[in-house]
C-alpha positions as CSV (number, residue, x, y, z in Angstrom):
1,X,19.2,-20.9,-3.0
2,X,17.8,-17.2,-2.2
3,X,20.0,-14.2,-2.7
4,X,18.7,-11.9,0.2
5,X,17.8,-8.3,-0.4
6,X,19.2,-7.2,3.2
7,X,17.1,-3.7,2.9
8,X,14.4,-3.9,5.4
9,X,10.5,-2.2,4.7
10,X,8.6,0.0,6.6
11,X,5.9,-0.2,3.8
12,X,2.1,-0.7,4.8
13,X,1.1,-1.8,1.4
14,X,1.2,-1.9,-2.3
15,X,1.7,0.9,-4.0
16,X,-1.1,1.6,-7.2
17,X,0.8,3.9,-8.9
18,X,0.5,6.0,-11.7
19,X,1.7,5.7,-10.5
20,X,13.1,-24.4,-10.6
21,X,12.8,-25.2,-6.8
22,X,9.2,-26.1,-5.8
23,X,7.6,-25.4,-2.0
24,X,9.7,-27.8,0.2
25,X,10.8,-31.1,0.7
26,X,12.7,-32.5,-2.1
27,X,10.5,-32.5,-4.3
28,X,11.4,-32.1,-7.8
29,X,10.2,-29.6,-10.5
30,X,12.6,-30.1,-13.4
31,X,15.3,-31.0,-13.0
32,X,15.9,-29.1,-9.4
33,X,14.8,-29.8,-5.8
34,X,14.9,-27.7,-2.6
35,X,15.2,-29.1,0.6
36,X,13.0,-28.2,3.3
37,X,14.9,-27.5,6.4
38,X,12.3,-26.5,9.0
39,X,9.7,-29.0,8.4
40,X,9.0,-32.2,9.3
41,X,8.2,-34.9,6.6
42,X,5.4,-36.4,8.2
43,X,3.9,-32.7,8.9
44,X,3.1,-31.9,4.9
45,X,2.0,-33.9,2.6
46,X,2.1,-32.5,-1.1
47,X,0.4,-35.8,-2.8
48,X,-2.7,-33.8,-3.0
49,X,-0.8,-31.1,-4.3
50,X,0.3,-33.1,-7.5
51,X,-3.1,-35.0,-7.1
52,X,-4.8,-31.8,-8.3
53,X,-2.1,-30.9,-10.6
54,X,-2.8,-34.3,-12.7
55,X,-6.6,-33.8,-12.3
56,X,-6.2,-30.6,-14.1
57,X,-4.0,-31.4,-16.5
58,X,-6.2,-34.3,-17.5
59,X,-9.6,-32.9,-17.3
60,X,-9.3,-29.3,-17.7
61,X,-11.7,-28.6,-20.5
62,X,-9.2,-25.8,-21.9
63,X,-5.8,-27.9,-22.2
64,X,-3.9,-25.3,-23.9
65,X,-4.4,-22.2,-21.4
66,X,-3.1,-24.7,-18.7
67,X,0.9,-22.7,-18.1
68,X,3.2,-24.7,-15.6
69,X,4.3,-21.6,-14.3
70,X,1.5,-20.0,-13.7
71,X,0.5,-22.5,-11.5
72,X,3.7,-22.9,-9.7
73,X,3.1,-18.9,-9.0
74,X,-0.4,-19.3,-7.8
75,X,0.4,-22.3,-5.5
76,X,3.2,-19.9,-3.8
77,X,0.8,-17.1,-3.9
78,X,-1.5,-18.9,-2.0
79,X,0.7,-20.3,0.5
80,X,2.0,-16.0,1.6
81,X,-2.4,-15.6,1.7
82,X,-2.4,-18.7,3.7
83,X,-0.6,-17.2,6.8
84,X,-3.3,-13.9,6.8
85,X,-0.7,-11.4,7.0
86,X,-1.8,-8.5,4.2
87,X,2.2,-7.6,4.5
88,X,3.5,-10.9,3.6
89,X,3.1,-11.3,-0.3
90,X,4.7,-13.0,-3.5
91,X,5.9,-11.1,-6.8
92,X,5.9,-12.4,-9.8
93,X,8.6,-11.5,-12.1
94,X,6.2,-9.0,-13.1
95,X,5.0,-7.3,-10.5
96,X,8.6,-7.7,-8.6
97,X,9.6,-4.9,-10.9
98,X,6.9,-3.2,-10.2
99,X,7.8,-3.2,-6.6
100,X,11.2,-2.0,-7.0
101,X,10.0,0.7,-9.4
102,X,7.3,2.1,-7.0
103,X,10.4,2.2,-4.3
104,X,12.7,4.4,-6.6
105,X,10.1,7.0,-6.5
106,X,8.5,6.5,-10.1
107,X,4.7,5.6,-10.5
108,X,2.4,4.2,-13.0
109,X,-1.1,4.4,-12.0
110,X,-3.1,6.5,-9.7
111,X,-0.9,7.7,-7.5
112,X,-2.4,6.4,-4.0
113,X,-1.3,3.7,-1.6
114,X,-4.1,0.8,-0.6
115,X,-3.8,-1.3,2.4
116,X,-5.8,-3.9,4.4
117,X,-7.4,-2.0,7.5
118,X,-9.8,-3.7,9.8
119,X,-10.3,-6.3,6.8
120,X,-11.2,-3.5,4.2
121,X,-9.7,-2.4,1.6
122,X,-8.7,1.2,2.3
123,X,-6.6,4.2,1.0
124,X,-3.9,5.0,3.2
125,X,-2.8,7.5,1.6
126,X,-3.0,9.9,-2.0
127,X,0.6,10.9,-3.0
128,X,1.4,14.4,-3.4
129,X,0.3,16.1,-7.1
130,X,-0.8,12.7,-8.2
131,X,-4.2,11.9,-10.2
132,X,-5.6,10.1,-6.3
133,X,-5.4,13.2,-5.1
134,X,-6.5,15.6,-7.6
135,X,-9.6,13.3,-7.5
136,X,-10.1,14.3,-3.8
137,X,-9.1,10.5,-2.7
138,X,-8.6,10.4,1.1
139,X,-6.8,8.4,4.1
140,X,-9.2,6.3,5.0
141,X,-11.1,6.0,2.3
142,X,-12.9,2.3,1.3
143,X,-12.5,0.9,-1.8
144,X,-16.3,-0.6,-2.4
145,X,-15.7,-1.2,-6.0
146,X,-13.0,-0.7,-8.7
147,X,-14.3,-0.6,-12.2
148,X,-17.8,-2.5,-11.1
149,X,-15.8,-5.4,-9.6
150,X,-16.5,-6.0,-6.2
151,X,-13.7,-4.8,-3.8
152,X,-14.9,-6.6,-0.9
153,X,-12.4,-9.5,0.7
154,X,-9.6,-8.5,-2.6
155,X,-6.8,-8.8,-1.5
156,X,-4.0,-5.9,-2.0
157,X,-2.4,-7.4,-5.1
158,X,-5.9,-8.2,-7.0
159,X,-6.9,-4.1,-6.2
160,X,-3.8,-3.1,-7.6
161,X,-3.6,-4.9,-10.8
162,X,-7.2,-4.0,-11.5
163,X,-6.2,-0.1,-10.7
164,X,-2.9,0.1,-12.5
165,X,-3.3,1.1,-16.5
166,X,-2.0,3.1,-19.0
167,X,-1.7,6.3,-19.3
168,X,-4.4,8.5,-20.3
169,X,-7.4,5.8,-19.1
170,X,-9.6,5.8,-16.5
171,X,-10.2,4.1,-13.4
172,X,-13.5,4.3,-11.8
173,X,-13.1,3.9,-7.9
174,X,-16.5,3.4,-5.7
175,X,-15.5,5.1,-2.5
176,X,-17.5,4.5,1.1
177,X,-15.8,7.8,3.6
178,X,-17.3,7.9,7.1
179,X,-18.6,11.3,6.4
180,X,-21.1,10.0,3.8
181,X,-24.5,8.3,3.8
182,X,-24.1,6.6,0.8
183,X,-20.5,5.6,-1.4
184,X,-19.6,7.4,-4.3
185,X,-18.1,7.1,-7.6
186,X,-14.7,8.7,-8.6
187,X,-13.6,8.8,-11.9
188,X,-9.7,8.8,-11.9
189,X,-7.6,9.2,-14.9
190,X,-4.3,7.4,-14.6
191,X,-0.8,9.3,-15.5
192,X,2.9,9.2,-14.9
193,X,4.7,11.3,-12.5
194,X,7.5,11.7,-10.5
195,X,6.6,11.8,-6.6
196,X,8.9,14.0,-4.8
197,X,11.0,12.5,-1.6
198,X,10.6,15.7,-0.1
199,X,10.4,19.6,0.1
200,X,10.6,22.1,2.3
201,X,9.9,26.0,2.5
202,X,10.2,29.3,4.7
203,X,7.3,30.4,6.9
204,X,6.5,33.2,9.6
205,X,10.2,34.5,8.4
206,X,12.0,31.8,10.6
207,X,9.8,28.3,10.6
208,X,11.2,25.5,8.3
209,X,8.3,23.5,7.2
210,X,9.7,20.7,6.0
211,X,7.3,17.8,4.1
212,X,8.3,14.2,3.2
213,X,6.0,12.1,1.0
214,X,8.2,9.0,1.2
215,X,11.6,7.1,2.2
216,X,12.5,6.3,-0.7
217,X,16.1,6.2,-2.6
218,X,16.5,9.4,-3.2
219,X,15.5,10.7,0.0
220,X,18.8,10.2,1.7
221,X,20.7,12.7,-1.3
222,X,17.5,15.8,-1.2
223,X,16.9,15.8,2.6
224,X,21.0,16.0,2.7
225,X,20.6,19.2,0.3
226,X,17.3,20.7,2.4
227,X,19.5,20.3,5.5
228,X,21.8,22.3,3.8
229,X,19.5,24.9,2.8
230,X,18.1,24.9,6.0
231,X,21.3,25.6,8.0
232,X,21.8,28.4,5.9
233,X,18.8,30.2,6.1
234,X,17.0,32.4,8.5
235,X,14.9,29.3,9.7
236,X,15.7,29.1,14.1
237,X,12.2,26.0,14.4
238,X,11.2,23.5,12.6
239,X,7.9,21.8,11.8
240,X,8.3,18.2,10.0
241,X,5.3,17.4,8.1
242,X,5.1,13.6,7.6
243,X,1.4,13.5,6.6
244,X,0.3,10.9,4.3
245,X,3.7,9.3,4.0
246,X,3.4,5.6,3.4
247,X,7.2,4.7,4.6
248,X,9.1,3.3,2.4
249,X,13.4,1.9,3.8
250,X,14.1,1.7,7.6
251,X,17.4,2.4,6.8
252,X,16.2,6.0,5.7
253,X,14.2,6.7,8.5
254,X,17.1,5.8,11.0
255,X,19.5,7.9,9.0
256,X,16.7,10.8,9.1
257,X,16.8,10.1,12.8
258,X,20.3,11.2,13.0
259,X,20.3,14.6,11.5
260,X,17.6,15.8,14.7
261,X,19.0,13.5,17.3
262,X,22.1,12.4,19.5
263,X,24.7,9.9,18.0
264,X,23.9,6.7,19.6
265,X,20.1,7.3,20.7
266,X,17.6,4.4,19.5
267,X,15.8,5.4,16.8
268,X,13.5,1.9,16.8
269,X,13.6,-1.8,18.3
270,X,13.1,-4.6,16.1
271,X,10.8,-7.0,17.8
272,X,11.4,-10.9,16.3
273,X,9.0,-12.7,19.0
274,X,8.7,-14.5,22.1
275,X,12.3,-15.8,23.1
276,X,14.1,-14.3,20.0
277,X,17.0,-11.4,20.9
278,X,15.3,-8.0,19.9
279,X,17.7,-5.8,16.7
280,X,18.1,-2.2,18.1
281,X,18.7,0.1,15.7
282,X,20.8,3.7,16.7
283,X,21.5,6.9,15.2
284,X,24.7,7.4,13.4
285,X,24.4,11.1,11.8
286,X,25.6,14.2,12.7
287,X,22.8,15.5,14.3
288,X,23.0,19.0,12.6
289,X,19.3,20.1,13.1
290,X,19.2,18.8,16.8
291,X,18.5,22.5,18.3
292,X,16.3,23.4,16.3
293,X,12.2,23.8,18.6
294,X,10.3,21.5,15.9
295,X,6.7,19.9,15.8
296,X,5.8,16.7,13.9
297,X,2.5,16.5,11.7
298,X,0.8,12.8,11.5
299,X,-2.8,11.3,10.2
300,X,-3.9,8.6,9.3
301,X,-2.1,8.4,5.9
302,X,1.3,8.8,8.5
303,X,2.2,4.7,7.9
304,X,5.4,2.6,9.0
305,X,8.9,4.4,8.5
306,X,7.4,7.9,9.4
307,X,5.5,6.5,12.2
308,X,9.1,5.2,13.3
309,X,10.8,8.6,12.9
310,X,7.7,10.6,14.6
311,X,8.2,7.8,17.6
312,X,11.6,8.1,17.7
313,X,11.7,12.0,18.0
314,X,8.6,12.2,20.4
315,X,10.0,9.2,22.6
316,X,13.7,10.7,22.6
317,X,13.4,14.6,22.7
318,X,9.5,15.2,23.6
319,X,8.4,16.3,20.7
320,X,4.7,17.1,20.5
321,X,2.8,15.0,17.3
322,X,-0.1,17.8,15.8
323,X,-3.0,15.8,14.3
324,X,-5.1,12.9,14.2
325,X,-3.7,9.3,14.7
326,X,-1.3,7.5,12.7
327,X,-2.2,4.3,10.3
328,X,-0.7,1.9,12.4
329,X,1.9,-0.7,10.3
330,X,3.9,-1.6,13.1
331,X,5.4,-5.1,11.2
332,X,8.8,-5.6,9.3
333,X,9.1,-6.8,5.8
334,X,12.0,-8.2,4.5
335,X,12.3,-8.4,0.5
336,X,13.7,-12.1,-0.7
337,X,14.8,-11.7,-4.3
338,X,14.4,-15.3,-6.0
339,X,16.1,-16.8,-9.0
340,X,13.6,-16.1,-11.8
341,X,12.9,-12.8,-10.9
342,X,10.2,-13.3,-8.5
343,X,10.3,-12.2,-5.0
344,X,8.5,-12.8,-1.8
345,X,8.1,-10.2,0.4
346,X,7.8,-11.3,4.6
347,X,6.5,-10.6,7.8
348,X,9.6,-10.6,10.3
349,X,9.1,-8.4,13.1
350,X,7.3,-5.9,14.6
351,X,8.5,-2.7,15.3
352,X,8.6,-0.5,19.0
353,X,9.4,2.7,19.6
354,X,12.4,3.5,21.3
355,X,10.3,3.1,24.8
356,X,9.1,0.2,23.9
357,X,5.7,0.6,22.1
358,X,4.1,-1.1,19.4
359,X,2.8,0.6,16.5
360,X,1.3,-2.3,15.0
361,X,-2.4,-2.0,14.7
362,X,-2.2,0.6,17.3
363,X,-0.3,3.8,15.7
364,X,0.7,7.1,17.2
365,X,-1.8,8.9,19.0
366,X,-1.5,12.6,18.7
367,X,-0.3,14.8,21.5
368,X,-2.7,17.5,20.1
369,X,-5.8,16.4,17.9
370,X,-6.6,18.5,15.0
371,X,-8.9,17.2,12.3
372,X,-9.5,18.5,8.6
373,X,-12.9,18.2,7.3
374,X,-13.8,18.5,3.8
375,X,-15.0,22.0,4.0
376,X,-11.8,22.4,5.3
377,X,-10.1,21.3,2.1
378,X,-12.8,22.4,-0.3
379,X,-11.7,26.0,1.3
380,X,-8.1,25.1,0.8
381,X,-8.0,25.4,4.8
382,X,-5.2,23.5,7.0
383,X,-5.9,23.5,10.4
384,X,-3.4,21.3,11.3
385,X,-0.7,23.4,9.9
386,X,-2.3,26.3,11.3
387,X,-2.2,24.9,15.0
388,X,2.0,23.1,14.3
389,X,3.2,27.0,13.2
390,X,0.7,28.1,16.7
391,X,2.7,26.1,18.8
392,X,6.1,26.0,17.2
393,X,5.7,30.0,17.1
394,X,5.4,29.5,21.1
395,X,8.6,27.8,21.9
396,X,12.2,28.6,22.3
């Protein structure tokens, strides 16, 4: 009936980027029927359903914009919203696509990351050399308005379809940041770039500083050929920058994990519920850059699979986190791909750090707090940075 997409997210939203069977229960919609196998009969009733189906396809004033399918999609749409998880989430054919273009690193849009924080819709996080961030778009930031519409109580998939355009047009955001009295408008002209899976470069003659902007699919092929360069270089410490990095594969993140750590050590422990066996998931690289002194750079734009790789290297080898804390998007999605080209994305775990601590809701706390103020980047300042090569400059 579903053909499962086994590749697990550590996404904590949609990205806004430049970037057949019915419900349950046997009930029929053509000519098919799915069976409903964890529900009792007596438990739903979908007469009122079809009650308000044949209400609107008898009175609805406008007969011919009435589309089957597009009700079939809002119904199922409805039912993810129902559960108030801002994770869990249907795709239309449409924006399925979307999806799975976002995740191979290729953006239509803005360039930023929005997610559901505290029941607001907030930036998590700009993307590096994208329009968002040009525009001085920040983690944190509250979407009040996009183009006049009201942002307040939209969810994630309403923002992004409103946000995504064209090329070459604009996008007016109103933006509410702690630091102001008042929200502002930001005028943001959409284009199409490539975001980069990561970079790195030589500082103080013998610090790596590496940056990743996102686990994506190419990740695992350019981090492989930074290693590389890395190895072979002059560089004796490291400092991982994983700053505004909305997440992206687990399975990335784990194999990340295994170029810094032991074979074997847990990188993060899938948490299913209350009397469900926990999924433990271990390194299985060659740990090539395990003696290398390194620090870890987080904020608030620092979501899912790089809060998993900051935990895992904090938790297994002490590493200190430099910043302010992390976004917090502790849960597991799991991407069902369904026969029309739709997909439903779902809540199915919650992830722990290899000593057992949630991240959901909670995030990473710094070891050492640093923030950056906007004077800070109007001056082109980075204390943060500043403070990692301080301390990584210190150790042996």
């Amino acid at each position: 009936m579903f053909n499962l997409n086994k590749k697990k997210f550590a996404y904590p939203v949609v990205l806004i980027i430049l970037f057949a069977g019915f419900f349950a229960g046997g009930f029929f919609v053509g000519e098919n029927s799915v069976e409903c196998k964890v529900c009792k009969p007596e438990e739903i009733d979908f007469s009122l359903f079809w009650d308000v189906y044949n209400k609107l396809s008898e009175n609805f004033v406008n007969s011919e914009k009435l589309d089957n399918q597009k009700i079939v999609y809002g119904a199922i749409e409805g039912m993810a919203k129902s559960l108030g998880d801002p994770y869990t989430s249907f795709f239309d054919p449409e924006q399925s696509k979307q999806f799975n273009d976002d995740l191979s690193g290729y953006f239509s849009g803005i360039g930023a990351e929005v997610g559901i924080k505290k029941d607001q819709l907030t930036i998590v996080s700009p993307l590096k050399g994208t329009p968002a961030e040009k525009a001085g778009l920040m983690p944190g930031d509250i979407i009040v308005k996009i183009d006049g519409n009201d942002a307040t109580g939209m969810a994630v998939e309403e923002a992004v379809k409103l946000i995504r355009g064209k090329k070459g047009t604009e996008v007016v955001l109103n933006i509410y940041r702690d630091s102001w009295l008042v929200s502002k408008d930001i005028k943001i002209i959409r284009d199409t770039i490539k975001v980069p899976s990561v970079e790195w470069q030589l500082k103080d003659n013998d610090v790596a500083y590496i940056q990743i902007f996102q686990f994506d699919q190419s990740l695992s092929t350019d981090f492989k050929k930074v290693a590389i360069e890395i190895l072979n270089s002059p560089a004796k410490k490291i400092v991982l920058d994983l700053r505004n990095n909305p997440g992206g594969y687990l399975e990335l993140s784990q194999e990340i994990a295994g170029w810094f750590l032991e074979r074997g050590q847990v990188v993060t422990i899938e948490d299913f519920g209350k009397d469900k066996e926990q999924e433990i998931y271990k390194t299985d690289g060659n740990a090539n850059l395990i003696n290398y002194p390194m620090v870890i750079l987080i904020n608030s734009g620092s979501a899912s699979a790089s809060e998993i790789l900051a935990g895992t290297l904090r938790d297994n080898r002490g590493i200190k986190l430099i910043g302010t804390k992390s976004f917090g998007k502790g849960s597991v999605q799991q991407v069902i791909n369904l026969k029309d080209g739709s997909s439903i994305k779902i809540t199915i775990a919650k992830w722990l750090t290899p000593k057992g601590n949630s991240i959901a809701e909670v995030g990473l706390s710094p070891d050492i707090k640093i923030d950056i103020t906007e004077k800070d980047m109007q001056e082109e300042k980075d204390p943060q940075l500043e403070k990692a090569l301080e301390i990584i400059n210190g150790l042996k």
